[in-house]
Biopython code that builds the backbone (N, CA, C, O; Angstrom):
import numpy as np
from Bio.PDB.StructureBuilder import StructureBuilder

atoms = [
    (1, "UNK", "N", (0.822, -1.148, 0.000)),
    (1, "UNK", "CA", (0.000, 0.000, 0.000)),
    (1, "UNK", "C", (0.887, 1.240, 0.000)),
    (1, "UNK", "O", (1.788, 1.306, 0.836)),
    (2, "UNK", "N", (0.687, 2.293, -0.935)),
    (2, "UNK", "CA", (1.492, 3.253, -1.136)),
    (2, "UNK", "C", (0.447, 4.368, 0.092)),
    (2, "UNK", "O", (-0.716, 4.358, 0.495)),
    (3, "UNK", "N", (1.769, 5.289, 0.337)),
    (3, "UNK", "CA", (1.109, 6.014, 1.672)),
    (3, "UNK", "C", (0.644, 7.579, 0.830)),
    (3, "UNK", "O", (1.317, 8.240, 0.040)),
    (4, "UNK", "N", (-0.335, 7.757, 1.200)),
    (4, "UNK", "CA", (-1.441, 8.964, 0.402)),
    (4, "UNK", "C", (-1.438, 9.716, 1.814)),
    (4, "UNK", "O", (-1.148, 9.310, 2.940)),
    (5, "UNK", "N", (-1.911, 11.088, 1.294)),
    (5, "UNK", "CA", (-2.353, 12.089, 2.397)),
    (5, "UNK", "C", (-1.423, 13.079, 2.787)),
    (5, "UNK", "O", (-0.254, 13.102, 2.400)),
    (6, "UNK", "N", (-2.044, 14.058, 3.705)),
    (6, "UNK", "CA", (-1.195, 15.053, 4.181)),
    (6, "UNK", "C", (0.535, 14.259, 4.671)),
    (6, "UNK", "O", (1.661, 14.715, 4.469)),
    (7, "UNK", "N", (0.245, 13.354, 5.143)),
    (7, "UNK", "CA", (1.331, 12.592, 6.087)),
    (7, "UNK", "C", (2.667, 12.262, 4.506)),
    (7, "UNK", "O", (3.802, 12.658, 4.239)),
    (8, "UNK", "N", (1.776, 11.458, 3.932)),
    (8, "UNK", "CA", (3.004, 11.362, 2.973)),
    (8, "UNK", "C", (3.756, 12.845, 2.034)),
    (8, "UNK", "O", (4.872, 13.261, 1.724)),
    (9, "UNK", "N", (2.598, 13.153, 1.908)),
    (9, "UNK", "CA", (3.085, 15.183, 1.210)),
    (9, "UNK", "C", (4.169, 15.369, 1.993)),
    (9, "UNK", "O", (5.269, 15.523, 1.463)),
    (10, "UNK", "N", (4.012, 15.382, 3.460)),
    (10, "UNK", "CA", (5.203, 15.973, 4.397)),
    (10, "UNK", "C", (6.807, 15.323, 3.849)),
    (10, "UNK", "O", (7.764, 15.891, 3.321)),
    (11, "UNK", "N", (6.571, 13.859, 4.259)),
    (11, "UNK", "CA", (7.240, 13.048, 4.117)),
    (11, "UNK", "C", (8.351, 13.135, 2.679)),
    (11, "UNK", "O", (9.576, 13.040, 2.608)),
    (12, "UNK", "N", (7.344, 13.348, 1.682)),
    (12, "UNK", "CA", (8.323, 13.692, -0.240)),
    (12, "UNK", "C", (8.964, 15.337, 0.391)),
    (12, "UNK", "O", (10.178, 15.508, 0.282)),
    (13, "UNK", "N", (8.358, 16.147, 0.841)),
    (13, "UNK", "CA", (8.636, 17.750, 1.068)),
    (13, "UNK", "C", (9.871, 17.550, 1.994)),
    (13, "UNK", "O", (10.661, 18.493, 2.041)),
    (14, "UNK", "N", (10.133, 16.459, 2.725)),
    (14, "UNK", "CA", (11.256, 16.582, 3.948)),
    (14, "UNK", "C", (12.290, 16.044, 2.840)),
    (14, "UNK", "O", (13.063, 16.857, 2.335)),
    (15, "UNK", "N", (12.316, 15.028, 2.546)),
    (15, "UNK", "CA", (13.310, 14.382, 1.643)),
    (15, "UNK", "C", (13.782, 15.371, 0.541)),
    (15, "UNK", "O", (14.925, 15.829, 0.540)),
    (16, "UNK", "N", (12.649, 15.744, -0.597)),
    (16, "UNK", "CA", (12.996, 16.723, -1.090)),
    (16, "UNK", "C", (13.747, 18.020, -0.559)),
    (16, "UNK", "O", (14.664, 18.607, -1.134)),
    (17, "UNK", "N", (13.353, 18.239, 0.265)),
    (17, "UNK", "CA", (14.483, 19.712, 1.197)),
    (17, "UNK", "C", (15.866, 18.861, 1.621)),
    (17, "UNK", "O", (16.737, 19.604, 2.074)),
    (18, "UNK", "N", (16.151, 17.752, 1.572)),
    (18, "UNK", "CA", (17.188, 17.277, 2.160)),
    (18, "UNK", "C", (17.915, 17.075, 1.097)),
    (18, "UNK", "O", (19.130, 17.162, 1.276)),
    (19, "UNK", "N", (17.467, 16.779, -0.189)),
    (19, "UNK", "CA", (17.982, 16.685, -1.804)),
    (19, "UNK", "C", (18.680, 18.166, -1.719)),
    (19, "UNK", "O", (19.859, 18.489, -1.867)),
    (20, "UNK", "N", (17.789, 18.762, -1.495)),
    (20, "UNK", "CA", (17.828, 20.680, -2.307)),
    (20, "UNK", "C", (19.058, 20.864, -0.731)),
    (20, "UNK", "O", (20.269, 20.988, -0.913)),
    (21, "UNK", "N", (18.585, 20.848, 0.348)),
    (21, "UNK", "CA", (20.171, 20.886, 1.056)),
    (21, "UNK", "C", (21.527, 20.140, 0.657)),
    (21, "UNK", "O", (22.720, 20.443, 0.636)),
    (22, "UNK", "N", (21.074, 19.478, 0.477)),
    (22, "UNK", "CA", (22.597, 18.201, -0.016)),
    (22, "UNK", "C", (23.002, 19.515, -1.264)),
    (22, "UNK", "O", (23.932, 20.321, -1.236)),
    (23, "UNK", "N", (21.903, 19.335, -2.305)),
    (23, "UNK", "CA", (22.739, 20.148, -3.271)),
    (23, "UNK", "C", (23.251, 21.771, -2.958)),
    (23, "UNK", "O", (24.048, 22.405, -3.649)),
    (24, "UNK", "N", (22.854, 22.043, -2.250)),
    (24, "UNK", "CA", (22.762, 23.761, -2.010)),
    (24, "UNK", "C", (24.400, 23.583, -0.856)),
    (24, "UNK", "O", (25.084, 24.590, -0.677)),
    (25, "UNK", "N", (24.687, 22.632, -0.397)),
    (25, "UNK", "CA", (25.569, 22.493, 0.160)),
    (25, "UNK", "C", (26.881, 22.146, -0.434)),
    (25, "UNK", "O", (27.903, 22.762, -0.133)),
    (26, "UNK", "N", (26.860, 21.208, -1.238)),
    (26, "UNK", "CA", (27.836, 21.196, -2.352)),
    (26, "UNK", "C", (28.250, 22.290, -3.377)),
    (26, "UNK", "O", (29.436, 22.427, -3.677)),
    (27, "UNK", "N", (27.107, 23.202, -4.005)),
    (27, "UNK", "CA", (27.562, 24.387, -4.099)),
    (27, "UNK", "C", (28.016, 25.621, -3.590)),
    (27, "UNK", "O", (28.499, 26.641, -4.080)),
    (28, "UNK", "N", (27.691, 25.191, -2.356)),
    (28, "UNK", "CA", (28.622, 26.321, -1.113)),
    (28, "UNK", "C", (29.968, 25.678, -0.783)),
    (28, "UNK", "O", (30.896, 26.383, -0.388)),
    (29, "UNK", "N", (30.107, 24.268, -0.944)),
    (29, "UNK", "CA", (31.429, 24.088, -0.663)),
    (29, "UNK", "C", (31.990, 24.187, -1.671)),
    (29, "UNK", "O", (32.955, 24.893, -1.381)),
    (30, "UNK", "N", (32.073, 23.861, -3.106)),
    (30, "UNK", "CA", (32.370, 24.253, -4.805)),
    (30, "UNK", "C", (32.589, 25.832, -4.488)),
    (30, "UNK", "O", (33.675, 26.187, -4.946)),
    (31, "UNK", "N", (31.868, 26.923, -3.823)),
    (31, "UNK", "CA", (32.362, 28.248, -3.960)),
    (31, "UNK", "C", (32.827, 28.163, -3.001)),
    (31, "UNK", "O", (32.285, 29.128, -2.460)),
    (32, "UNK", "N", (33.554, 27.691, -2.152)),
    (32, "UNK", "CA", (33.943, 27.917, -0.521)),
    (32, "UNK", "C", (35.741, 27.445, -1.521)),
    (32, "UNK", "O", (36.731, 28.173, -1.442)),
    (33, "UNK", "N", (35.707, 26.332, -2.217)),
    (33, "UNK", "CA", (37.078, 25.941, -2.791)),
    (33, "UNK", "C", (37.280, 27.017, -4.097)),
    (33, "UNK", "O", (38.415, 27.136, -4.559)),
    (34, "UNK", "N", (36.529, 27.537, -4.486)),
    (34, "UNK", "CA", (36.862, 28.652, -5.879)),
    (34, "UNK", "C", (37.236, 29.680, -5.251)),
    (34, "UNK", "O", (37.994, 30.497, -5.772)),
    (35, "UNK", "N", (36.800, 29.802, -4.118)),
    (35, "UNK", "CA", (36.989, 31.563, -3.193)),
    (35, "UNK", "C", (38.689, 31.096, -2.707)),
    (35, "UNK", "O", (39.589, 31.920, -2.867)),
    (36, "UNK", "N", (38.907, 30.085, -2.275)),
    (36, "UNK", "CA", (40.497, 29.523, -1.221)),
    (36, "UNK", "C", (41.184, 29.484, -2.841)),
    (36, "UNK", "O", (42.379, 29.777, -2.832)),
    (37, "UNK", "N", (40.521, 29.118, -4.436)),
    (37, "UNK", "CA", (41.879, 29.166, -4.825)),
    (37, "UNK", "C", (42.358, 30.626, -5.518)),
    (37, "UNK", "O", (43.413, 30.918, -6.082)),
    (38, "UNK", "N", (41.116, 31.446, -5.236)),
    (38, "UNK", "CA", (40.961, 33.058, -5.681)),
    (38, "UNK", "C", (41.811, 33.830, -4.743)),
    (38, "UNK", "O", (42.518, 34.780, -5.080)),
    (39, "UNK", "N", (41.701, 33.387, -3.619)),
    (39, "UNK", "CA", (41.834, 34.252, -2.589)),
    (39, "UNK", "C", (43.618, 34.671, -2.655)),
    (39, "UNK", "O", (43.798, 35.870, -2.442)),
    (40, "UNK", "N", (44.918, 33.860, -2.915)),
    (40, "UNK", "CA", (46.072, 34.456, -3.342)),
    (40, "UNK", "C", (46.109, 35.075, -4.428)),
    (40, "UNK", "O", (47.135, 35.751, -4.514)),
    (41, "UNK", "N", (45.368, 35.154, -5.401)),
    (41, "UNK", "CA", (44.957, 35.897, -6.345)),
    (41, "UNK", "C", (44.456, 37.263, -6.505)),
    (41, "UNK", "O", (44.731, 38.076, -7.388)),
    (42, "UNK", "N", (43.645, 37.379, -5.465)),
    (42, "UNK", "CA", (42.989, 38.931, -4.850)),
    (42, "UNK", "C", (44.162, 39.320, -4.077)),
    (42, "UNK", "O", (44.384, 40.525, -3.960)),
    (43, "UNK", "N", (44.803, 38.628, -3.632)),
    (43, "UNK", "CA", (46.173, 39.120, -2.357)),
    (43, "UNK", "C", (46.991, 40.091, -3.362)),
    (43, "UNK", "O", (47.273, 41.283, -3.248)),
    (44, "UNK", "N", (47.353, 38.886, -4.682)),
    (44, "UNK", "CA", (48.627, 39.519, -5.747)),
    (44, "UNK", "C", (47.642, 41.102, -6.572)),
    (44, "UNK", "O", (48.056, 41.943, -7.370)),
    (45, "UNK", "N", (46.759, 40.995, -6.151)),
    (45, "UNK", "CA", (45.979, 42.148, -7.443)),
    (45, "UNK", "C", (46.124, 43.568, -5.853)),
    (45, "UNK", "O", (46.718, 44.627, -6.056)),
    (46, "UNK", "N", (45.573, 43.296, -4.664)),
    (46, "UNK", "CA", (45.551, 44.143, -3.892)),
    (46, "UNK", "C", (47.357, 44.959, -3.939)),
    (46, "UNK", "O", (47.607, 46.146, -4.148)),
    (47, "UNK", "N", (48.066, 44.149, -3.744)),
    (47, "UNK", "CA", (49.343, 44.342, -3.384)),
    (47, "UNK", "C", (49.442, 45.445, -4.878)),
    (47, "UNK", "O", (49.455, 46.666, -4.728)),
    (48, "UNK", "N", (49.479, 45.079, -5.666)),
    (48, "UNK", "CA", (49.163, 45.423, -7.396)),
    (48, "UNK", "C", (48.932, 46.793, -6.967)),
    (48, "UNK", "O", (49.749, 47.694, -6.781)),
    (49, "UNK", "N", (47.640, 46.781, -6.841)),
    (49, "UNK", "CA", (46.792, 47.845, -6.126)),
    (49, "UNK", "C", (47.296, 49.077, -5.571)),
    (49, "UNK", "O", (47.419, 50.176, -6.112)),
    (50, "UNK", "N", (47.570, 48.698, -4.382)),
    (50, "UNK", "CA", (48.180, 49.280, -2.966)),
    (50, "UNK", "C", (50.267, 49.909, -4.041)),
    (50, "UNK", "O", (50.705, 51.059, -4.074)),
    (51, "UNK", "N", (50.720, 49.064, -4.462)),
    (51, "UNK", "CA", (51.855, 49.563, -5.323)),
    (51, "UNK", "C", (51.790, 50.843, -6.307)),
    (51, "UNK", "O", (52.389, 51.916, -6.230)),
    (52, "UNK", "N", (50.766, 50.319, -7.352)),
    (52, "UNK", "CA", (50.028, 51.700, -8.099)),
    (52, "UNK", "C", (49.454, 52.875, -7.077)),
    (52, "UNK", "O", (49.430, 54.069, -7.377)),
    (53, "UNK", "N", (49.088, 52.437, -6.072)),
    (53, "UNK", "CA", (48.733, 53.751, -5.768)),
    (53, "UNK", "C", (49.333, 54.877, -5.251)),
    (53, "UNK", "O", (49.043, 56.069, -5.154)),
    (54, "UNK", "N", (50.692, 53.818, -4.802)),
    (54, "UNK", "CA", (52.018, 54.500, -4.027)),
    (54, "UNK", "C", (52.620, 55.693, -4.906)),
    (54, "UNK", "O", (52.721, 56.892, -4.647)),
    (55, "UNK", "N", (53.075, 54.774, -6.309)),
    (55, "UNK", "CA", (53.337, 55.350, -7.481)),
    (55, "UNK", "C", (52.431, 56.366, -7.869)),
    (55, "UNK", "O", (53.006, 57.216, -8.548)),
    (56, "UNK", "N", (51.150, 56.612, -7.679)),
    (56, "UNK", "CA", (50.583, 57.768, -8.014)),
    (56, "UNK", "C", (50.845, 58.801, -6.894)),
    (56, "UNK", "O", (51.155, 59.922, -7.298)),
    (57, "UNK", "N", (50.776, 58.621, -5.570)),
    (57, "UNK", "CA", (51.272, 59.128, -4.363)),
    (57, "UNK", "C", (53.136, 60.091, -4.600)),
    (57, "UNK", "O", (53.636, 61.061, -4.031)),
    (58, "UNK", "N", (53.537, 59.319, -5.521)),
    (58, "UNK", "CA", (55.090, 59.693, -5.708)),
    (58, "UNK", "C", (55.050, 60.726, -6.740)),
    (58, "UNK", "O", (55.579, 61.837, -6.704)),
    (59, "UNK", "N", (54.517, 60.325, -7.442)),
    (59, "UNK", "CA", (53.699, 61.308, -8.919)),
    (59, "UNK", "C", (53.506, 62.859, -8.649)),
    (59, "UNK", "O", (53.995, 63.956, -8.914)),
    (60, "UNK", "N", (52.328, 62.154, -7.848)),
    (60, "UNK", "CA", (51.666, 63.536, -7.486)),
    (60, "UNK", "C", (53.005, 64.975, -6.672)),
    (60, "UNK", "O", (53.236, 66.162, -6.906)),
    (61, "UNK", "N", (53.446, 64.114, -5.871)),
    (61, "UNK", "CA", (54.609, 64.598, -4.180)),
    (61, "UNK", "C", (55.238, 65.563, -5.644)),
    (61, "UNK", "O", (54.822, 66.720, -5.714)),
    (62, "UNK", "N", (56.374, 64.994, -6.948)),
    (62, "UNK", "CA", (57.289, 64.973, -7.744)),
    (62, "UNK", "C", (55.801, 66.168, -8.365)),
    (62, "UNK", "O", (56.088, 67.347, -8.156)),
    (63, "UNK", "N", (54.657, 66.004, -8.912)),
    (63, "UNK", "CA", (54.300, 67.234, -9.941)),
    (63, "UNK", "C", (54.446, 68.325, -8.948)),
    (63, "UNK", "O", (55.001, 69.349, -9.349)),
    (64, "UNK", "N", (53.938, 68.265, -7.408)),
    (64, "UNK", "CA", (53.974, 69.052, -6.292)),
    (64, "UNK", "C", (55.221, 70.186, -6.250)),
    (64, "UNK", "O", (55.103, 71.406, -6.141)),
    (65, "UNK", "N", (56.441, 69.398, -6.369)),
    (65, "UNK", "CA", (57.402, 69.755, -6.136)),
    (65, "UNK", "C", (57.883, 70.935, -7.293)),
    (65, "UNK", "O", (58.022, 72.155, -7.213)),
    (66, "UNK", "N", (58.085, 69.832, -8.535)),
    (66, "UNK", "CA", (58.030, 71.038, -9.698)),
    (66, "UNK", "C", (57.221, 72.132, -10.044)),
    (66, "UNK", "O", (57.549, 73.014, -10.838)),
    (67, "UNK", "N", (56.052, 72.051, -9.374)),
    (67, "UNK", "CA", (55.250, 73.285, -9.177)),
    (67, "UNK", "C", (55.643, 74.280, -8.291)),
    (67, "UNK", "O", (55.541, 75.479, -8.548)),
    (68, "UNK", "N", (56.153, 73.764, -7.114)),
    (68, "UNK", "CA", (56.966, 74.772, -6.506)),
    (68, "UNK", "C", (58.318, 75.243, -7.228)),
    (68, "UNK", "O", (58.562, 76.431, -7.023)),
    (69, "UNK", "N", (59.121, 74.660, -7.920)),
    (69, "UNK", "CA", (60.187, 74.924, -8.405)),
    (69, "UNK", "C", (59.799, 75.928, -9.431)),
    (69, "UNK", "O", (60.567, 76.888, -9.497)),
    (70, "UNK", "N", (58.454, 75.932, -10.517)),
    (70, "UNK", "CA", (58.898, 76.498, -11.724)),
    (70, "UNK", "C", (57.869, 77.629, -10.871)),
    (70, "UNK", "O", (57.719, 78.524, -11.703)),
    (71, "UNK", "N", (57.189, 77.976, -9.780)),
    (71, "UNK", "CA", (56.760, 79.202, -8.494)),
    (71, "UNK", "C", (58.113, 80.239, -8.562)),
    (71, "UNK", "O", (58.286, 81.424, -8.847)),
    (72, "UNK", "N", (58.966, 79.102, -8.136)),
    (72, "UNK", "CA", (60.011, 80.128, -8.175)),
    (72, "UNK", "C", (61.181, 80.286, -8.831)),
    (72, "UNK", "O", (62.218, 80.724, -8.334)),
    (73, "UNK", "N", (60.988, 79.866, -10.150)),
    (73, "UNK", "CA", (61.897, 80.491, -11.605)),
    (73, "UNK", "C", (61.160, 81.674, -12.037)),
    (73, "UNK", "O", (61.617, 82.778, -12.335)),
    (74, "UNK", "N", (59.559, 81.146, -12.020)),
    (74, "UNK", "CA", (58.549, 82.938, -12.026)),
    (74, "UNK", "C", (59.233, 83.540, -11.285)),
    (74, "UNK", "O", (60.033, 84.306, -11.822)),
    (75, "UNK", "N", (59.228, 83.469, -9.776)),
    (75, "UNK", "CA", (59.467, 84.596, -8.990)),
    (75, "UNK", "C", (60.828, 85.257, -9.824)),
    (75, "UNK", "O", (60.785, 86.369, -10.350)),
    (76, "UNK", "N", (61.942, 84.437, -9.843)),
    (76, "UNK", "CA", (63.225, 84.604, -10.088)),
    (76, "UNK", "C", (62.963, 85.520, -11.518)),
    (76, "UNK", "O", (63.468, 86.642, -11.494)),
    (77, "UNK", "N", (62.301, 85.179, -12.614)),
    (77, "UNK", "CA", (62.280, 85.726, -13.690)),
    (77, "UNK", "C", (61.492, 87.281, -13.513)),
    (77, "UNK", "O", (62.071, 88.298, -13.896)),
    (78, "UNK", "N", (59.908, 87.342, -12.798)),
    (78, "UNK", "CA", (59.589, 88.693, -12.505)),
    (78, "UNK", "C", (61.137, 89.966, -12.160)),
    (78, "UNK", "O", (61.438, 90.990, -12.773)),
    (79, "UNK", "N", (61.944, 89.162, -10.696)),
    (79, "UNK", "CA", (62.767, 89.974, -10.064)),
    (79, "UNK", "C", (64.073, 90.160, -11.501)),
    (79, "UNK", "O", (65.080, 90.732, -11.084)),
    (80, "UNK", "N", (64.128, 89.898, -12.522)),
    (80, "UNK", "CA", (65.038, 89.885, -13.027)),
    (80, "UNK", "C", (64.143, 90.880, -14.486)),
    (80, "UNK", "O", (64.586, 91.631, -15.355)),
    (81, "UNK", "N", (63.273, 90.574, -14.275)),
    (81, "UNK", "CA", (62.442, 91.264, -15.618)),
    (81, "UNK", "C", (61.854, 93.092, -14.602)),
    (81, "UNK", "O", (61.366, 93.982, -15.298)),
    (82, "UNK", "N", (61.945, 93.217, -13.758)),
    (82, "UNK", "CA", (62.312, 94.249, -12.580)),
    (82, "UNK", "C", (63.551, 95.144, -13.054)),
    (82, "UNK", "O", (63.540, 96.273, -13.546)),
    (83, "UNK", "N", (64.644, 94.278, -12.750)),
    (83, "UNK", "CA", (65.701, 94.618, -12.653)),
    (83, "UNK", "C", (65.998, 95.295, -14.291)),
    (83, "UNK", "O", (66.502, 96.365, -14.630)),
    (84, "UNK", "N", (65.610, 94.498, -14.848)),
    (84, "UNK", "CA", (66.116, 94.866, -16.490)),
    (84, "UNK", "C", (65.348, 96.644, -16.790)),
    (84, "UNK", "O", (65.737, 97.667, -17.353)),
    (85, "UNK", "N", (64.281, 96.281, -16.153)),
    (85, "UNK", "CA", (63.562, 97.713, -16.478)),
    (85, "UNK", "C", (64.371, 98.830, -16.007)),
    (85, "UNK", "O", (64.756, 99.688, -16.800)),
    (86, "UNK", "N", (64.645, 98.870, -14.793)),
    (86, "UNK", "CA", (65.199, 99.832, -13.903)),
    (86, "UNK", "C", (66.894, 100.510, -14.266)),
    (86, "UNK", "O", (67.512, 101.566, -14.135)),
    (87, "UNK", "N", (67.154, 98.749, -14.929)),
    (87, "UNK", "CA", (68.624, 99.556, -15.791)),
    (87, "UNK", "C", (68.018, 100.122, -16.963)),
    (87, "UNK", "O", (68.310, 101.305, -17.139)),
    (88, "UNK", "N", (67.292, 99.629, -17.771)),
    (88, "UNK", "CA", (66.982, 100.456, -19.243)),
    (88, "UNK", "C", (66.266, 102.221, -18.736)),
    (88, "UNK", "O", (66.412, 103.227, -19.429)),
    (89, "UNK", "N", (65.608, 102.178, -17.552)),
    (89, "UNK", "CA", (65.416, 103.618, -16.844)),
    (89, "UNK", "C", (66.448, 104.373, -17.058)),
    (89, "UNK", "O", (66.454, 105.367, -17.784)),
    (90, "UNK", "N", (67.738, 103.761, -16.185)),
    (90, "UNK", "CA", (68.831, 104.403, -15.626)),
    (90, "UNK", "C", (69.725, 104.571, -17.462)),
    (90, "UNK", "O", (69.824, 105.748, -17.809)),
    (91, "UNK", "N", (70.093, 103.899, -18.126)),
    (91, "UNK", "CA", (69.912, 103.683, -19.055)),
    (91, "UNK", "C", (69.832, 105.149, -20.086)),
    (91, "UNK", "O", (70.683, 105.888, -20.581)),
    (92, "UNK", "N", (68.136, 105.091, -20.095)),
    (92, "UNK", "CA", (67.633, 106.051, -20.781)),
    (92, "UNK", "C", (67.930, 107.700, -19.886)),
    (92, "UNK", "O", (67.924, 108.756, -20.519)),
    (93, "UNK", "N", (68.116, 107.660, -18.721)),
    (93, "UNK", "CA", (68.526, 109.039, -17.799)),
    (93, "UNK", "C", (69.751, 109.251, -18.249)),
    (93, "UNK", "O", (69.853, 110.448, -18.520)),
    (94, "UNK", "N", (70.989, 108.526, -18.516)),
    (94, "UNK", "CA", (71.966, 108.907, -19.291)),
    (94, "UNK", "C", (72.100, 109.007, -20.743)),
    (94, "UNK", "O", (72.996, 109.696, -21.231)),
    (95, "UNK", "N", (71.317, 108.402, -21.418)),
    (95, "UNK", "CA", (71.490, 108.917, -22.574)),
    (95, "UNK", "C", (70.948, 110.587, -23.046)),
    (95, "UNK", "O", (71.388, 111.550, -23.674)),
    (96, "UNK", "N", (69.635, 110.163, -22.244)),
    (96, "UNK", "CA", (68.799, 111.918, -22.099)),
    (96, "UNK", "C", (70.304, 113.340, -21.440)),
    (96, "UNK", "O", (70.674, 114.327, -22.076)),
    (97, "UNK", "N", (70.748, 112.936, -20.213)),
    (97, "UNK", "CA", (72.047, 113.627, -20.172)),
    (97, "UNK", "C", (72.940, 114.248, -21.051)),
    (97, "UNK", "O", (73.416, 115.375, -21.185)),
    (98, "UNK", "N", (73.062, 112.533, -21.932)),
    (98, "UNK", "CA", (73.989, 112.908, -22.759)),
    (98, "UNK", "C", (74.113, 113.814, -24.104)),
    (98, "UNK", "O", (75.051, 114.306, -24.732)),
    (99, "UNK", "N", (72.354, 113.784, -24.263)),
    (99, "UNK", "CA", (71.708, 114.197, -24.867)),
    (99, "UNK", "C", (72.029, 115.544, -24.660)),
    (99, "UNK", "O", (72.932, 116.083, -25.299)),
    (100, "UNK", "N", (71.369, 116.123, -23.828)),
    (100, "UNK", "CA", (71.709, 117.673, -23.123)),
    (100, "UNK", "C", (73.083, 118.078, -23.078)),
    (100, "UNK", "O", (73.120, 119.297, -22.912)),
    (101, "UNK", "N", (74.083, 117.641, -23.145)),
    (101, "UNK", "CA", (75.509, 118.107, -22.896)),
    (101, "UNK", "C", (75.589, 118.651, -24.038)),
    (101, "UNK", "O", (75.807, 119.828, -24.327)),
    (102, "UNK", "N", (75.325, 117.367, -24.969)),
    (102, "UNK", "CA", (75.498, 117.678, -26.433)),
    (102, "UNK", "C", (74.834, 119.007, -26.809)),
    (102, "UNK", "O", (75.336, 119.915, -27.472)),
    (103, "UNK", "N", (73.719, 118.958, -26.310)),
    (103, "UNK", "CA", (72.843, 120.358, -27.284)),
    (103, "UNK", "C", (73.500, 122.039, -26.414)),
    (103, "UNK", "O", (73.481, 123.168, -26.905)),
    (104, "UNK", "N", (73.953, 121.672, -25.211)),
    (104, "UNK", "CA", (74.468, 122.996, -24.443)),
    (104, "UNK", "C", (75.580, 123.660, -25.035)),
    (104, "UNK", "O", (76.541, 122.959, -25.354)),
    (105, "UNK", "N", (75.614, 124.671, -25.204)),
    (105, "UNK", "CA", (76.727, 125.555, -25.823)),
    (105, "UNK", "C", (78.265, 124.947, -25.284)),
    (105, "UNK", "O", (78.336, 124.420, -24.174)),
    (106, "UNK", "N", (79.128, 125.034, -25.912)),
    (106, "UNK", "CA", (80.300, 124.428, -25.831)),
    (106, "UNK", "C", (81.128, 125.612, -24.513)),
    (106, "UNK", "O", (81.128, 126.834, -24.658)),
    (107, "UNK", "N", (81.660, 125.011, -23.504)),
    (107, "UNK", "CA", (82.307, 126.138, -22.385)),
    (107, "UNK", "C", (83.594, 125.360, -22.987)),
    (107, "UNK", "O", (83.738, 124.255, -23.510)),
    (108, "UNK", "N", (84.451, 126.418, -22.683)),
    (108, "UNK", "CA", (85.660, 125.919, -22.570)),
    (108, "UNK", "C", (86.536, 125.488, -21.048)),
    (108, "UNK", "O", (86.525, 126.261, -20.090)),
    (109, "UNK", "N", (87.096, 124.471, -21.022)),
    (109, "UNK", "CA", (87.305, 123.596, -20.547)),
    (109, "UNK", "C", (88.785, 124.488, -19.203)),
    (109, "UNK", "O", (89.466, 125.392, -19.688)),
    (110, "UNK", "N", (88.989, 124.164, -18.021)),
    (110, "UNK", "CA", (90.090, 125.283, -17.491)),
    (110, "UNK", "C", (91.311, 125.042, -18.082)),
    (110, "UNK", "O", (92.234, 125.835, -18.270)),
    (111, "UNK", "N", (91.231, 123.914, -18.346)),
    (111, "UNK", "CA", (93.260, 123.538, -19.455)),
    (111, "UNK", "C", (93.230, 124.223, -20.475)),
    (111, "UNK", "O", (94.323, 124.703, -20.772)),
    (112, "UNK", "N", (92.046, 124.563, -21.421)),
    (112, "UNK", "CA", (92.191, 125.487, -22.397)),
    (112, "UNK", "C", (92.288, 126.691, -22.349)),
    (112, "UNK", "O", (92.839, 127.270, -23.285)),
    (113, "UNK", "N", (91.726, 127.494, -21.124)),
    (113, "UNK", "CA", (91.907, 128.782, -20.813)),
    (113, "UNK", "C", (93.187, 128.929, -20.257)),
    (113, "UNK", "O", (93.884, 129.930, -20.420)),
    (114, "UNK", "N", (93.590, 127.664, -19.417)),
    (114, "UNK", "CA", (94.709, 127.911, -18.867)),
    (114, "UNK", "C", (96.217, 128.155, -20.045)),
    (114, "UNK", "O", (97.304, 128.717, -19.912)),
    (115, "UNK", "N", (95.615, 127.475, -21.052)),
    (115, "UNK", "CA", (96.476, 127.013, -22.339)),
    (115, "UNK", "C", (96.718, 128.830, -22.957)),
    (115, "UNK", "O", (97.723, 129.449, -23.304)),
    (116, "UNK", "N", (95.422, 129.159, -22.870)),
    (116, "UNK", "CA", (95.377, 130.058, -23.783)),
    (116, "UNK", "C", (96.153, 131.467, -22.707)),
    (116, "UNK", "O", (96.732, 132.382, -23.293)),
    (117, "UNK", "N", (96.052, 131.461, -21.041)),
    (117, "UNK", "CA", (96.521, 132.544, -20.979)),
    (117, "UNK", "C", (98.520, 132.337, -21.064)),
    (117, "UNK", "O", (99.254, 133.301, -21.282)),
    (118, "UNK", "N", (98.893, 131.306, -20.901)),
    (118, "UNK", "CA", (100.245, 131.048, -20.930)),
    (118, "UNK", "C", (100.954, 131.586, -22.358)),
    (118, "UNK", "O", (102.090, 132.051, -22.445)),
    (119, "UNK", "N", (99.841, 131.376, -23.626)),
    (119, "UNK", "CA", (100.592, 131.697, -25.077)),
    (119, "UNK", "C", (100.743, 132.534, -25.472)),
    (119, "UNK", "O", (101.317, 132.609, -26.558)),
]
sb = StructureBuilder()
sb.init_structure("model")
sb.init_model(0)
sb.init_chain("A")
sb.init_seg("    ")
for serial, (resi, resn, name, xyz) in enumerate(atoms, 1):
    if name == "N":
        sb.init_residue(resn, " ", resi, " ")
    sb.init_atom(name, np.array(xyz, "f"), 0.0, 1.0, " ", f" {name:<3s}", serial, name[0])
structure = sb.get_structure()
């Protein structure tokens, strides 16, 4: 006599959940062994990782730096582009001088007067 009724329903539903555990368990241990042979694998990519980022860390420190450096070749070049002006000023005040000497009536000089009362 095959067993009918609520009683046997239970009975296929327990077994069946014990199938679907058995299998649901084997695929947790199948990913439990794919994760252990991944897992030095994620180690070598982190390290990877953590290396590149150092290198961008060094990058950055090194663009940092030359930004301060070419800060102050500007500075250095303003104080020198300063300087250039102030001589072409000084510069132009003597030539303007020289300018004026030239256009002023000619004096004679005391060696020439002196020249001239001795002769």
């Amino acid at each position: 006599m095959t067993a009918c009724g609520p009683r046997a329903d239970v009975g296929a539903a327990v077994g069946a959940d014990r199938e679907g555990l058995a299998a649901a368990g084997r695929v947790l241990r199948c990913a439990v062994a794919h994760f252990e042979r991944l897992r030095p694998a994620c180690g070598t990519s982190m390290e990877a990782f953590e290396t590149m980022l150092q290198a961008c860390e060094q990058r950055k420190q090194a663009f940092e730096t030359m930004l301060e450096a070419s800060n102050i070749v500007l500075q250095a070049s303003k104080f020198v582009l300063q300087a250039s002006k102030f001589v072409l000023e000084a510069s132009n005040i003597v030539l303007e001088a020289c300018f004026q000497i030239e256009k002023s009536p000619k004096r004679t000089s005391h060696r020439s007067a002196d020249r001239a009362k001795t002769a």
